[in-house]
C-alpha atoms as an extended CHARMM CRD file, in Angstrom:
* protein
*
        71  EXT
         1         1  UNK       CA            -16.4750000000       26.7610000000        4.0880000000  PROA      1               0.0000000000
         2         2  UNK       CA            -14.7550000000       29.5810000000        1.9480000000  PROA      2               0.0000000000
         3         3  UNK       CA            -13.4920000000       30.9680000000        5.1980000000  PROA      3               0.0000000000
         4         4  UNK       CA            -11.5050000000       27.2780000000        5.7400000000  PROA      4               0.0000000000
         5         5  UNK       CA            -10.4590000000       27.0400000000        2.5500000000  PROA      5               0.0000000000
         6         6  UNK       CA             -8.8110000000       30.3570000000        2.7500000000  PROA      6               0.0000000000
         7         7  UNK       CA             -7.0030000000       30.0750000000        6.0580000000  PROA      7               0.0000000000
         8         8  UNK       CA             -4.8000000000       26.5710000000        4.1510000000  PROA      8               0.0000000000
         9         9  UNK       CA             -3.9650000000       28.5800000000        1.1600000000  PROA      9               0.0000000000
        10        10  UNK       CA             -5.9960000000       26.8100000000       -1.0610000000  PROA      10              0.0000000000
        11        11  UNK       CA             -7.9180000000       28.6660000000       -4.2790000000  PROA      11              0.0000000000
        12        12  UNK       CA            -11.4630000000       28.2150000000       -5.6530000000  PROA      12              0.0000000000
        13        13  UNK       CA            -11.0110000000       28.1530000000       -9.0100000000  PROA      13              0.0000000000
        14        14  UNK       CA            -15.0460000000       27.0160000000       -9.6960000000  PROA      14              0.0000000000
        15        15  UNK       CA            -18.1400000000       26.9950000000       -8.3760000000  PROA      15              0.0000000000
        16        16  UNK       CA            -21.4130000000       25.0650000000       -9.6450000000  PROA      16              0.0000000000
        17        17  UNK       CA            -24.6620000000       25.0480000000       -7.3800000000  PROA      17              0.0000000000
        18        18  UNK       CA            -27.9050000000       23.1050000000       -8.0290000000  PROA      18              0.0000000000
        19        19  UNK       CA            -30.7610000000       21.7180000000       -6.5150000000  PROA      19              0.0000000000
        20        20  UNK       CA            -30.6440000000       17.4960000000       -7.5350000000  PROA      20              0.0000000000
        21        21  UNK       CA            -33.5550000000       15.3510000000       -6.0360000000  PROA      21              0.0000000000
        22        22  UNK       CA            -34.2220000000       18.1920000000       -3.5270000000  PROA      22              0.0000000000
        23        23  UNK       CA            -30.9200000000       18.3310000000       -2.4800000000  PROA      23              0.0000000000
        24        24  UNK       CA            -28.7060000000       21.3230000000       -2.5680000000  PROA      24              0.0000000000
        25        25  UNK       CA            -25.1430000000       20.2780000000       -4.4070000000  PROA      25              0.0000000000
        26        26  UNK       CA            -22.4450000000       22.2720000000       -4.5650000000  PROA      26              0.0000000000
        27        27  UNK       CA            -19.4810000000       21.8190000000       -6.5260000000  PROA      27              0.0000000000
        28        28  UNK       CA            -16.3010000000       23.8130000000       -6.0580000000  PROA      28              0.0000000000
        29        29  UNK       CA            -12.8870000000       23.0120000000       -7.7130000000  PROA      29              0.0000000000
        30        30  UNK       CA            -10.0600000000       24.2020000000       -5.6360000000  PROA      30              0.0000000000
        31        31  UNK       CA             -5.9760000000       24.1670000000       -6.3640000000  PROA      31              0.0000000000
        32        32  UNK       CA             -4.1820000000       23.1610000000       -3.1440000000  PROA      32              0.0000000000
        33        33  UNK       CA             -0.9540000000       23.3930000000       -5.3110000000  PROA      33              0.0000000000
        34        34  UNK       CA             -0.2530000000       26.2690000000       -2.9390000000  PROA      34              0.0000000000
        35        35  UNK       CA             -1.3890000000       24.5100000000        0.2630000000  PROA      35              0.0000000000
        36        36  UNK       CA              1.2780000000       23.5280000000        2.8320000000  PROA      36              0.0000000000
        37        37  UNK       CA             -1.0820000000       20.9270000000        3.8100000000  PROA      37              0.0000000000
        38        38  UNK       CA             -1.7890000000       17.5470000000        2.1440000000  PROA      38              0.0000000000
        39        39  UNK       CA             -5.2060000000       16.5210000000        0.6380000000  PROA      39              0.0000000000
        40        40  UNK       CA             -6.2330000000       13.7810000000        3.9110000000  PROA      40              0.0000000000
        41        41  UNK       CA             -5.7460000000       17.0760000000        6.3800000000  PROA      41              0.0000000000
        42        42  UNK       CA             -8.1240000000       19.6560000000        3.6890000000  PROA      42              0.0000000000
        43        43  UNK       CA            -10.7850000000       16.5470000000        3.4960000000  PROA      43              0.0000000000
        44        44  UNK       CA            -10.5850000000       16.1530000000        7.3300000000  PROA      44              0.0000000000
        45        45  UNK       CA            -11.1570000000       19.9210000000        8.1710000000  PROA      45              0.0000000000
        46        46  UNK       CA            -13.2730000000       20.7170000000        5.1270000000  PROA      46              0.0000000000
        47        47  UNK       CA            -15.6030000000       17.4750000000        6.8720000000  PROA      47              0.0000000000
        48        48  UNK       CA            -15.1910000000       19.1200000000       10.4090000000  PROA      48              0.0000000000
        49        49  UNK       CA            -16.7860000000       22.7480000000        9.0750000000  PROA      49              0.0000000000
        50        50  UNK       CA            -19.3560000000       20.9120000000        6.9570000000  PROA      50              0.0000000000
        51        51  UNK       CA            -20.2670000000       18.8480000000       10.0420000000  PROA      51              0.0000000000
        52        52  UNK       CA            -21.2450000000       22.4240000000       12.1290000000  PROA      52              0.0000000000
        53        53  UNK       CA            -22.9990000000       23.5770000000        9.1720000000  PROA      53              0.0000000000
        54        54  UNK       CA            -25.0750000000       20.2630000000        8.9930000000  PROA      54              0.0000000000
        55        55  UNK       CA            -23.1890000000       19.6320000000        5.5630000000  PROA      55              0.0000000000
        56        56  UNK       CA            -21.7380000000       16.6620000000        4.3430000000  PROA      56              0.0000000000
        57        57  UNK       CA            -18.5160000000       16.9780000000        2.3110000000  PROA      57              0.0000000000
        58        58  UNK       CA            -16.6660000000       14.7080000000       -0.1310000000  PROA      58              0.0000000000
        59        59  UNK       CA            -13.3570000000       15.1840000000       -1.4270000000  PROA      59              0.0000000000
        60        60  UNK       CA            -12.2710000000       13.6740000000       -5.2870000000  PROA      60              0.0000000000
        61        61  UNK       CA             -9.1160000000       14.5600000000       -6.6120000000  PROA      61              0.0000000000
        62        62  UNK       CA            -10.0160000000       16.1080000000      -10.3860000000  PROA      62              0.0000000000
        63        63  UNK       CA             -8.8720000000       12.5370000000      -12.1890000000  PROA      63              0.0000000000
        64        64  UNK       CA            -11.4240000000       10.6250000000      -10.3910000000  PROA      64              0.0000000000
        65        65  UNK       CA            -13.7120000000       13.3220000000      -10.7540000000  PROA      65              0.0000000000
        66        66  UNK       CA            -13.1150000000       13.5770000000      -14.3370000000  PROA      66              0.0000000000
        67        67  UNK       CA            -13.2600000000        9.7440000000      -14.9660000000  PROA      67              0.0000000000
        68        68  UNK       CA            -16.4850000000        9.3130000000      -13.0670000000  PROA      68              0.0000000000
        69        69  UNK       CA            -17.4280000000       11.7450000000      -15.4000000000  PROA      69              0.0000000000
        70        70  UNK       CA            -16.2760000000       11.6860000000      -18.8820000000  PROA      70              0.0000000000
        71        71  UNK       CA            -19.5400000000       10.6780000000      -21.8940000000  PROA      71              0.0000000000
């Protein structure tokens, strides 16, 4: 996944792992500011490596993140 993510330019600004419900989560928050690709293209081939790894990935920009969020 980091591998991906470093090939499109993109930085990983955070990482948060933990073990919900028996299920491993992983949280990273990246900056594609950088990125010559748009957000639809990173979700698509972040989804493609997750696939091979028997992953599943979801993509939220940080203000639906944050609103989902927020006490």
């Amino acid at each position: 996944m980091a591998d991906s993510v470093y090939k499109k330019n993109i930085n990983i600004e955070d990482i948060s792992q933990k073990v919900i419900e028996g299920y491993f989560v992983m949280s990273m928050l990246i900056d594609i500011q950088d990125s010559d690709h748009d957000l639809k293209e990173i979700e698509d081939d972040l989804q493609d490596v997750g696939k091979e790894m028997g992953l599943k990935v979801q993509l939220q920009h940080e203000e639906i993140f944050k609103s989902m969020h927020r006490v």
